[in-house]
C-alpha positions as a Python dict, from the first residue, in 0.01 Angstrom:
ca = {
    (1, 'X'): (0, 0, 0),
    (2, 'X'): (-257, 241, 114),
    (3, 'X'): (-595, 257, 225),
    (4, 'X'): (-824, 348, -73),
    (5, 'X'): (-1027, 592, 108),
    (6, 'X'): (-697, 795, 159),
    (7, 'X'): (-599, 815, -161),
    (8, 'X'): (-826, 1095, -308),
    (9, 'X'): (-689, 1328, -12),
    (10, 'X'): (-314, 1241, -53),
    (11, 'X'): (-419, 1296, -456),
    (12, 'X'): (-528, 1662, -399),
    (13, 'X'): (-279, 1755, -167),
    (14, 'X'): (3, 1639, -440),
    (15, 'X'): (-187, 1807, -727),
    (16, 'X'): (-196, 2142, -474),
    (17, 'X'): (100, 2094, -451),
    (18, 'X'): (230, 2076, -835),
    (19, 'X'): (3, 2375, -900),
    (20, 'X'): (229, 2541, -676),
    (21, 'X'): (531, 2494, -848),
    (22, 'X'): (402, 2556, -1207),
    (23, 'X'): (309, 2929, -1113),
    (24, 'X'): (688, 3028, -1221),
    (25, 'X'): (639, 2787, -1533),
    (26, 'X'): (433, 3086, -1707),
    (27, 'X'): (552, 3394, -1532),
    (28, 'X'): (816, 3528, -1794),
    (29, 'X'): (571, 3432, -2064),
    (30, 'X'): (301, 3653, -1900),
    (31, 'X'): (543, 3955, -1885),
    (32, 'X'): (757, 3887, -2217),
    (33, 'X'): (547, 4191, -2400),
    (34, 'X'): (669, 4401, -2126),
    (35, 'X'): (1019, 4280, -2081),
    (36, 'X'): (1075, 4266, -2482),
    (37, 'X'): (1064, 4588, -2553),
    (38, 'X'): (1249, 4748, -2210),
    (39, 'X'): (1509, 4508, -2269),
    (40, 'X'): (1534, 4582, -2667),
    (41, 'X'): (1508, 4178, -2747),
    (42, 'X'): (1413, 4017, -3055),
    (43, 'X'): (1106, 3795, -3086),
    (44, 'X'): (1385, 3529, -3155),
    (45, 'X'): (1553, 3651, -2771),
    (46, 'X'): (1242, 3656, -2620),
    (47, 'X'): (1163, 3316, -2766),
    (48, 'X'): (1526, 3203, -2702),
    (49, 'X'): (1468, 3299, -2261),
    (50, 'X'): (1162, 3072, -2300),
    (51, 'X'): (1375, 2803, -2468),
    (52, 'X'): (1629, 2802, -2180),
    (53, 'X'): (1388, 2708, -1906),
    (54, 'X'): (1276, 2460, -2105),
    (55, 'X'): (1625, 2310, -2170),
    (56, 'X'): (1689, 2341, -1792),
    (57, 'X'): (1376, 2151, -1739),
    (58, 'X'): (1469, 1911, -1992),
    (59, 'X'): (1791, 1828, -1830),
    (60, 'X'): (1658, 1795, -1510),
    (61, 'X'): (1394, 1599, -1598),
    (62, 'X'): (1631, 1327, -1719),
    (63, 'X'): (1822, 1347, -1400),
    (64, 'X'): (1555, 1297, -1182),
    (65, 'X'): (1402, 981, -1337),
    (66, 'X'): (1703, 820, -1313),
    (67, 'X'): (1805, 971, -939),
    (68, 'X'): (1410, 837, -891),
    (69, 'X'): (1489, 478, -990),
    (70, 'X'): (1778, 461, -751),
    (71, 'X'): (1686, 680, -455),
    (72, 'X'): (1313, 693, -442),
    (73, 'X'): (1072, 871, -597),
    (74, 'X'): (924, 1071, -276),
    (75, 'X'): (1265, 1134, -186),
    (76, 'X'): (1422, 1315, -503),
    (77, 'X'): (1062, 1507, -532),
    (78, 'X'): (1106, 1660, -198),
    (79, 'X'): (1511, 1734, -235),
    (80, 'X'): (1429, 1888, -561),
    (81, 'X'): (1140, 2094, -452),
    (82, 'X'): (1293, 2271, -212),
    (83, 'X'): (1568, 2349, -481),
    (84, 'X'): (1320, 2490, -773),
    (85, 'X'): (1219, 2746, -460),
    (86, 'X'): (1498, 2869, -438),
    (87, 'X'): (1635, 2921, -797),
    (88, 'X'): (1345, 3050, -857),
    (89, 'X'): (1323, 3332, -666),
    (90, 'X'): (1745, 3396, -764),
    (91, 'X'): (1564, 3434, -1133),
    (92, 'X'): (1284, 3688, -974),
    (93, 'X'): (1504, 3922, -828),
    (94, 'X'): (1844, 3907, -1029),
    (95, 'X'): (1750, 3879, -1425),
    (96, 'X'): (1794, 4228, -1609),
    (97, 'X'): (1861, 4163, -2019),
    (98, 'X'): (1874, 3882, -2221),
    (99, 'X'): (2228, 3689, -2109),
    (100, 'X'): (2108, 3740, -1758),
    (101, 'X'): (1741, 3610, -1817),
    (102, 'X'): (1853, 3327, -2020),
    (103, 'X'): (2060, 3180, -1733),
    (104, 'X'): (1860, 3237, -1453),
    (105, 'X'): (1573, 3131, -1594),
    (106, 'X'): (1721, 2802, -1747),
    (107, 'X'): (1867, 2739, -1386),
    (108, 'X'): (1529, 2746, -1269),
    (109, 'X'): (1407, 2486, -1550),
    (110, 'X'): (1724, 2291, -1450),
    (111, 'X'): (1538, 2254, -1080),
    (112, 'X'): (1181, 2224, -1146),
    (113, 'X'): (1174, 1875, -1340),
    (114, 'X'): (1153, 1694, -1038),
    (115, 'X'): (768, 1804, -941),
    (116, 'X'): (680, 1643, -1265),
    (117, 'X'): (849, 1268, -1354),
    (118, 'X'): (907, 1153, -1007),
    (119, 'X'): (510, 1264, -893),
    (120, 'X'): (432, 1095, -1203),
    (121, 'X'): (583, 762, -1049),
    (122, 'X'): (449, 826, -684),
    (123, 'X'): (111, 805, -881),
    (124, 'X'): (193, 498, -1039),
    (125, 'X'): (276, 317, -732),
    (126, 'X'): (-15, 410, -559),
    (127, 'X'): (-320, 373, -862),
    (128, 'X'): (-417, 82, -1063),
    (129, 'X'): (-412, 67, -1435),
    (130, 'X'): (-794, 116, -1399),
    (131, 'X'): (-770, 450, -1228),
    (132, 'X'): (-415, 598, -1312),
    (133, 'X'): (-527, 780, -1636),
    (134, 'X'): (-787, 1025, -1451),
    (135, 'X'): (-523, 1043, -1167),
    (136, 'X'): (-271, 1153, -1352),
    (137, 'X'): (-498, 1391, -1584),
    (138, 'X'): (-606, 1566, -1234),
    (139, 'X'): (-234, 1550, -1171),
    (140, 'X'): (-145, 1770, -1522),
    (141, 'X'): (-501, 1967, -1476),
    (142, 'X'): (-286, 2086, -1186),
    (143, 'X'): (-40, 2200, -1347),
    (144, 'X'): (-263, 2440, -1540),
    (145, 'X'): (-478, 2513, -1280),
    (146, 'X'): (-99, 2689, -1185),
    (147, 'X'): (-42, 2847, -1514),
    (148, 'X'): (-352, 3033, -1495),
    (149, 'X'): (-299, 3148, -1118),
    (150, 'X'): (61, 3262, -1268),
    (151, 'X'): (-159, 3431, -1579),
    (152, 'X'): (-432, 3573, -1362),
    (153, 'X'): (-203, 3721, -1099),
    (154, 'X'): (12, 3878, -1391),
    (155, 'X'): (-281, 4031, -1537),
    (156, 'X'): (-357, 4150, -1220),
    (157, 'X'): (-34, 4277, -1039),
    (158, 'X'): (171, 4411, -1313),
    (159, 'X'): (-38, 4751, -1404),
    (160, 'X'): (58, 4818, -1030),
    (161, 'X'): (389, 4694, -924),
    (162, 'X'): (562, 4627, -1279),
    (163, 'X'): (689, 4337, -1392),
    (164, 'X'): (952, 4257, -1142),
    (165, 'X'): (704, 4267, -822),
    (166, 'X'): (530, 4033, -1097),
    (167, 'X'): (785, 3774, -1094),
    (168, 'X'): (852, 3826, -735),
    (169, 'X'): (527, 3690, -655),
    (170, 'X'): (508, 3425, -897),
    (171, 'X'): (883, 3313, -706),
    (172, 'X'): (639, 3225, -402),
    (173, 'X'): (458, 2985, -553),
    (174, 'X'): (708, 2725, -577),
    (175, 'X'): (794, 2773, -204),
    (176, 'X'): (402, 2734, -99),
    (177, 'X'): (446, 2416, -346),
    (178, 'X'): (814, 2293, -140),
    (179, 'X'): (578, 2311, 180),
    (180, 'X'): (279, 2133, 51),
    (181, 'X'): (446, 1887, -101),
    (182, 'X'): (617, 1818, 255),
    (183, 'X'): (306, 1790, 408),
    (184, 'X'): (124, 1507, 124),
    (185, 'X'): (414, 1298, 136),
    (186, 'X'): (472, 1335, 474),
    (187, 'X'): (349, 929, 541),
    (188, 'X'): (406, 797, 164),
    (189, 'X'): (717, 508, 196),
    (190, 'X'): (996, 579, -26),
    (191, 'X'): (989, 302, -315),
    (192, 'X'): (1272, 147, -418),
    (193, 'X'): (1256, -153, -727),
    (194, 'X'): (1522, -402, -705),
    (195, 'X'): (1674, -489, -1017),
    (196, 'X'): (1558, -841, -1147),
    (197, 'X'): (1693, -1208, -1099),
    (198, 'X'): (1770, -1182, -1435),
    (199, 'X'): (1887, -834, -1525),
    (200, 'X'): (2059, -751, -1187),
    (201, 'X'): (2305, -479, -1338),
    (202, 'X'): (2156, -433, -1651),
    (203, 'X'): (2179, -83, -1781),
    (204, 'X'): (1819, 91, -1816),
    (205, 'X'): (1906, 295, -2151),
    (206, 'X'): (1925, 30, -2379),
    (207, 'X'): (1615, -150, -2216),
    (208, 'X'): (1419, 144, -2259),
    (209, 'X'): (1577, 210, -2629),
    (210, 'X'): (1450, -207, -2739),
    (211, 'X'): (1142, -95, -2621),
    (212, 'X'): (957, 7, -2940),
    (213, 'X'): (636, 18, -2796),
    (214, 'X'): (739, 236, -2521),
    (215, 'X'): (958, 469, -2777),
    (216, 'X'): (679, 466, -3033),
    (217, 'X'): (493, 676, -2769),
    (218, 'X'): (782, 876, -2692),
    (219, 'X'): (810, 972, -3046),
    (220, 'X'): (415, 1105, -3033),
    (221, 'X'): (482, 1243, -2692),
    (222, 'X'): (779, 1473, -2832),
    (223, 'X'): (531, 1603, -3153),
    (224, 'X'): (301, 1649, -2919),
    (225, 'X'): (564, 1891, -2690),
    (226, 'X'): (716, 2073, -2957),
    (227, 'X'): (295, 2211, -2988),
    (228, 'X'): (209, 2235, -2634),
    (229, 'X'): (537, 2415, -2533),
    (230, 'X'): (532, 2611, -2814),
    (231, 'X'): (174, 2706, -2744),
    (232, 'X'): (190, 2796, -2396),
    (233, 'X'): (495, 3014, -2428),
    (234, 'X'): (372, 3243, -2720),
    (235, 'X'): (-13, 3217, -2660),
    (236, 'X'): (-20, 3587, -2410),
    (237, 'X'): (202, 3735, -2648),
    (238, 'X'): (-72, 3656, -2933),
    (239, 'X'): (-317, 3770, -2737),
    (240, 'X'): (-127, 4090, -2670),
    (241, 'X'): (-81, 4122, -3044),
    (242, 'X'): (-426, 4076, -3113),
    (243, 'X'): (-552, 4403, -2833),
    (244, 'X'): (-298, 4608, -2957),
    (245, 'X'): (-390, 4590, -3334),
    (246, 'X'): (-756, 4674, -3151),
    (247, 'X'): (-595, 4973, -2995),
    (248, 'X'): (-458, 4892, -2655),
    (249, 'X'): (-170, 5030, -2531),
    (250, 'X'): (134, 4865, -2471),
    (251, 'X'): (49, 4779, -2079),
    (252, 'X'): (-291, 4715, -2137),
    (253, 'X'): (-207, 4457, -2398),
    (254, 'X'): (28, 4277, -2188),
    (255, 'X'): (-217, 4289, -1923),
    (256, 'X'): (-496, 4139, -2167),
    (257, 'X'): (-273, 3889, -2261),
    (258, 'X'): (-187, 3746, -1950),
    (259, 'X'): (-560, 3740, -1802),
    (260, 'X'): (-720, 3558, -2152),
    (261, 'X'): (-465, 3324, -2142),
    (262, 'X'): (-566, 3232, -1813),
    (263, 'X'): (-892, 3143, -1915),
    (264, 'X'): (-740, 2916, -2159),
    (265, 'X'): (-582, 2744, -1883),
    (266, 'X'): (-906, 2664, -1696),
    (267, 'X'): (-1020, 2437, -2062),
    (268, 'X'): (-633, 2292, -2039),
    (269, 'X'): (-754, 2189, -1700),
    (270, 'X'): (-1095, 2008, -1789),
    (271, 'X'): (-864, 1864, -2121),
    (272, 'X'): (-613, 1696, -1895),
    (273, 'X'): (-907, 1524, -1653),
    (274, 'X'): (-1108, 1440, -1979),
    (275, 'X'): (-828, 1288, -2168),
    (276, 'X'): (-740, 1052, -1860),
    (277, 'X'): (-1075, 966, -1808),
    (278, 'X'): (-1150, 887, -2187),
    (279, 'X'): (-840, 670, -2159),
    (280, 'X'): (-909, 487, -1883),
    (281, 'X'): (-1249, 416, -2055),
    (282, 'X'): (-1217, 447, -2406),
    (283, 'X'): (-862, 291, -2434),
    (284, 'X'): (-527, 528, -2483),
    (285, 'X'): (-437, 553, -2869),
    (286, 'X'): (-789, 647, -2933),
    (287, 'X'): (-793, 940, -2702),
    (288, 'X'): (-467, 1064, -2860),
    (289, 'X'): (-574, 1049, -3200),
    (290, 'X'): (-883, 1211, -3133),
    (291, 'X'): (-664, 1479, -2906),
    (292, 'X'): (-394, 1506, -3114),
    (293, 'X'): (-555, 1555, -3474),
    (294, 'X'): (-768, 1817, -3333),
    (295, 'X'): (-536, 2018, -3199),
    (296, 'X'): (-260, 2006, -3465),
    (297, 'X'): (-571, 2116, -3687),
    (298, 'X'): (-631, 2445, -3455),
    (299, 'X'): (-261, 2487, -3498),
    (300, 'X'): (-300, 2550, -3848),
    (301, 'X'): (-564, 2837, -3819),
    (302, 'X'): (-554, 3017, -3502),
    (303, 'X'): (-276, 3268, -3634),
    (304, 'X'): (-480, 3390, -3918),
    (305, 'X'): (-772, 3464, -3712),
    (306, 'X'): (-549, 3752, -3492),
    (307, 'X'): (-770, 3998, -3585),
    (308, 'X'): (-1099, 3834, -3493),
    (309, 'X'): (-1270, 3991, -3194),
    (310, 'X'): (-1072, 3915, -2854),
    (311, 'X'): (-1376, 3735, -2731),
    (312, 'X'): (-1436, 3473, -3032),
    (313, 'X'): (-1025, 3414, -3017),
    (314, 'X'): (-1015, 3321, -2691),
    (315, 'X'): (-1261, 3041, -2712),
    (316, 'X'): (-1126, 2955, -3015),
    (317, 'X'): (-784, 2922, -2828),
    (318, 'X'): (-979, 2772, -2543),
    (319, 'X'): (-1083, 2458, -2760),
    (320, 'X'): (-670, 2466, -2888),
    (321, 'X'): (-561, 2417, -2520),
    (322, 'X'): (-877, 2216, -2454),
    (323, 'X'): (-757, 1956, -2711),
    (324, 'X'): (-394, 2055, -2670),
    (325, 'X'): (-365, 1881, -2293),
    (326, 'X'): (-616, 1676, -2341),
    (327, 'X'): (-377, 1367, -2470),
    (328, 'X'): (-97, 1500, -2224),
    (329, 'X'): (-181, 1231, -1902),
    (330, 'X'): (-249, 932, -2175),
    (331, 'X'): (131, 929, -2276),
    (332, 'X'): (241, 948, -1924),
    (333, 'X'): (-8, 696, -1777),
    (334, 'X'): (85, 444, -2138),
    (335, 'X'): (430, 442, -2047),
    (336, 'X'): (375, 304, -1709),
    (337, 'X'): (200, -27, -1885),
    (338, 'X'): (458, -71, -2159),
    (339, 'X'): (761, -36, -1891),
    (340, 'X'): (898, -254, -1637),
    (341, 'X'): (867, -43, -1267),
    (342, 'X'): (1200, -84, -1256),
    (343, 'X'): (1306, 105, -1530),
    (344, 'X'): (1013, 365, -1528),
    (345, 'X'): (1238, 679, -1355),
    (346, 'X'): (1482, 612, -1698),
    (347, 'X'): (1179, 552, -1916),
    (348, 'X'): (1074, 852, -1846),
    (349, 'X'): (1409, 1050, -1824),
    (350, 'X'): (1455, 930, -2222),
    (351, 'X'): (1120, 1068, -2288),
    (352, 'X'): (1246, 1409, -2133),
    (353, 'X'): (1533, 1412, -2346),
    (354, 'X'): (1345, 1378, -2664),
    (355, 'X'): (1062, 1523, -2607),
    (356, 'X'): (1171, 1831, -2417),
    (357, 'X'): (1435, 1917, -2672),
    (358, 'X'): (1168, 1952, -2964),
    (359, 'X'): (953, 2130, -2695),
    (360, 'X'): (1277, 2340, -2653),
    (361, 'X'): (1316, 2459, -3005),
    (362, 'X'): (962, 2526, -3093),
    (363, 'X'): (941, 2858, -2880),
    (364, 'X'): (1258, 2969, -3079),
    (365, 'X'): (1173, 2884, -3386),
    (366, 'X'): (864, 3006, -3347),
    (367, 'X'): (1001, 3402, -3296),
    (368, 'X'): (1227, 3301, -3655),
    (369, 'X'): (926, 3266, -3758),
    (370, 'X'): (764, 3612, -3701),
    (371, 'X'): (1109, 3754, -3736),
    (372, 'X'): (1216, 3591, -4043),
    (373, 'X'): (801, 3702, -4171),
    (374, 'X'): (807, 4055, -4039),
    (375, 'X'): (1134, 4120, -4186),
    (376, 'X'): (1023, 4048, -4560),
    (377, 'X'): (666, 4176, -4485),
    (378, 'X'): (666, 4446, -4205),
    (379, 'X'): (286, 4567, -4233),
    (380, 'X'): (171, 4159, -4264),
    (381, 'X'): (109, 4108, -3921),
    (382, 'X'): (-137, 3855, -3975),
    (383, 'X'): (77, 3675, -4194),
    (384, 'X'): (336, 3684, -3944),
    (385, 'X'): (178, 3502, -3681),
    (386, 'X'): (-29, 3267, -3935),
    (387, 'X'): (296, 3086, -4072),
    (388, 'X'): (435, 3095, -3697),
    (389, 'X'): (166, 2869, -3558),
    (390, 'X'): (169, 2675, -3865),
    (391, 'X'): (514, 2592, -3705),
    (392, 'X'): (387, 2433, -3416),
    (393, 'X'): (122, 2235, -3692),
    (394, 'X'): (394, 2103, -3929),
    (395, 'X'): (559, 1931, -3681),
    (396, 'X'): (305, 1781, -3434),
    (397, 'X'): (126, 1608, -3751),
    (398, 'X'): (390, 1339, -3683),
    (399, 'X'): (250, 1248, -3366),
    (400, 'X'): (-73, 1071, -3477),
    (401, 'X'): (116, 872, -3735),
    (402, 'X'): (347, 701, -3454),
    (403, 'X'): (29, 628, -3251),
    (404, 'X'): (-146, 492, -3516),
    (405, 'X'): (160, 280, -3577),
    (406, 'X'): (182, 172, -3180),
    (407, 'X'): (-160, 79, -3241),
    (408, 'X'): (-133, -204, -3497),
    (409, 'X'): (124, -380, -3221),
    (410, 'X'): (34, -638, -3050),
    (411, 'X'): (179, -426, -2713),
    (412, 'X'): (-107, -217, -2741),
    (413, 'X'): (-298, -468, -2602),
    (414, 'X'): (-132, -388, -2274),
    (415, 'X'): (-285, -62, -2233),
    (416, 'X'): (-556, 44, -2008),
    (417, 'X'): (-592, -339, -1985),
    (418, 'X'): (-673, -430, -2330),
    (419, 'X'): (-820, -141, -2443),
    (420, 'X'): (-617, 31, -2685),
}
């Protein structure tokens, strides 16, 4: 379809431009210690804001595979692009408690999905099986190459212009990313599949649904997101936790937060280009395992060790997100070779639905957590936030047992062309 010396340009321009977008992906999370306490939330609230985008997302995200499979894939990422640019500046400027927050910020989740699932696809169609793991690792490695501009920025801005000049700026990042994304796709064809001889009007859902190979990684791929979402959205507040039982003030906490988290986001980066490339070499279900059980182990000490020395947590938390990411492009790039092209936009919109709502709840039940813990034990601290990430742990241990199941199929054999 292309020339194969164009291909690492158009690559970079599209991951440019998905960095783009995900700066307002981490924004309220990088100013939630500030906006908790001005806006007199709960942990569970604050969780709850974090939840909404993420249920916005998810809905979106099973739109847009679908709109994807009938429209085009280059054409629903542009439409929706210059959508999430706008929503997400409304959120910037207009959100001012909890009720207000919540809505804005899911509306902006409800636009963003379609930088993700359809440029996903556009990858897909334009790398082989040899090559589309590390493509679409750089393509996630973008993603939180954004979250740590978002983080950095944050850390940066906020002593200095507050939070709301904060999320003002982190608004303009997904309409540099509407722009950008113009400009990479600006010669890519629009790709339609034609239904099959056989299955002319055949309704994707229940193809997808038969397709236990293809839902066995779904299943791992929502464990996995109830971790990873629930990691990303509480990891600045634990690090804000962390400086002010060291002393920091309330603003300089925050501020710490946001900028260590950042660095945290430069491992996710090298985790999402290593686990593609380990798949593409190594075969898929072994680089999730090996992902997957490491991280899931992290999960289950990192929120006893708040007290350690800021500098020892974060590279203990760097290794988390490391590991974390690091199996993130493998479930995307398996789906492709266990699913018909013509029913990858719905393949992946089920995914979305399943996997995004566990991602959904974690945040919240995460802040029941430290709630429900701070409530019974008000000076345990370290307690709280133990039993919290051992929320995330408990339920992403699931995820290597339905790999390890995919495995022993003989559809595995399909992956990363016959290595498992």
């Amino acid at each position: 379809m292309t020339h194969r010396g164009k291909d690492l340009p158009w690559l970079l321009w599209l991951c440019a431009s998905r960095a783009s977008f995900t700066i307002i992906f981490t924004a309220y999370s990088a100013v939630m210690p500030l906006i908790t306490p001005e806006w007199g939330l709960s942990a569970s609230q604050a969780g709850l804001i974090q939840s909404s985008w993420h249920f916005g997302y998810l809905f979106s995200l099973f739109t847009v595979g679908f709109l994807a499979d009938r429209y085009g894939a280059r054409r629903v990422f542009l439409s929706s692009s210059i959508a999430a640019s706008i929503t997400a500046m409304i959120f910037a400027l207009f959100a001012h408690d909890f009720y207000s927050a919540a809505l804005l910020y899911g509306l902006t989740g409800l636009f963003s999905g379609g930088s993700y699932t359809p440029g996903l696809t556009l990858i897909s169609e334009r790398f082989q099986s040899t090559s589309r793991g590390r493509s679409m690792g750089f393509y996630l490695a973008a993603a939180s190459a954004g979250y740590a501009i978002s983080l950095l920025m944050t850390s940066a801005v906020a002593p200095f212009i507050g939070w709301r000049g904060a999320l003002i700026l982190n608004a303009a990042g997904p309409v540099l990313g509407a722009l950008l994304a113009i400009y990479a796709l600006r010669h890519t064809p629009n790709v339609m599949h034609p239904a099959s001889d056989e299955q002319p009007k055949s309704n994707p859902i229940p193809v997808v649904l038969k397709n236990k190979p293809a839902m066995l990684v779904t299943l791992a791929y929502s464990f996995h997101s109830w971790e990873l979402l629930g990691l990303k959205a509480w990891l600045p507040a634990f690090f804000a936790a962390s400086a002010a039982l060291s002393g920091s003030t309330l603003l300089q906490a925050a501020s710490l937060g946001a900028g260590l988290t950042a660095i945290t986001y430069v491992t996710s980066m090298a985790g999402g280009i290593a686990g593609g490339w380990l798949s593409d070499r190594y075969g898929r279900t072994t680089t999730i395992l090996i992902m997957s059980i490491g991280s899931l182990s992290l999960c289950f000490a990192l929120g006893w060790l708040v007290q350690l020395p800021l500098w020892l947590l974060v590279i203990i938390a760097s290794i988390h997100s490391f590991l974390a990411i690091g199996d993130s492009s493998v479930y995307s790039t398996a789906v492709t070779e266990l699913v018909p092209p013509r029913y990858l936009g719905a393949a992946y919109s089920v995914r979305s639905v399943i996997g995004f709502s566990a991602g959904a709840l974690s945040p919240w039940v995460f802040g029941l957590v430290l709630d429900a813990t701070r409530a019974a034990r008000p000076d345990a601290e370290v307690l709280a936030w133990g039993l919290a990430w051992c929320s995330l742990g408990a339920a992403a241990l699931f995820g290597p047992l339905a790999t390890m199941r995919l495995r022993r199929m003989p559809e595995s054999r399909q992956l990363a062309n016959g290595k498992r």
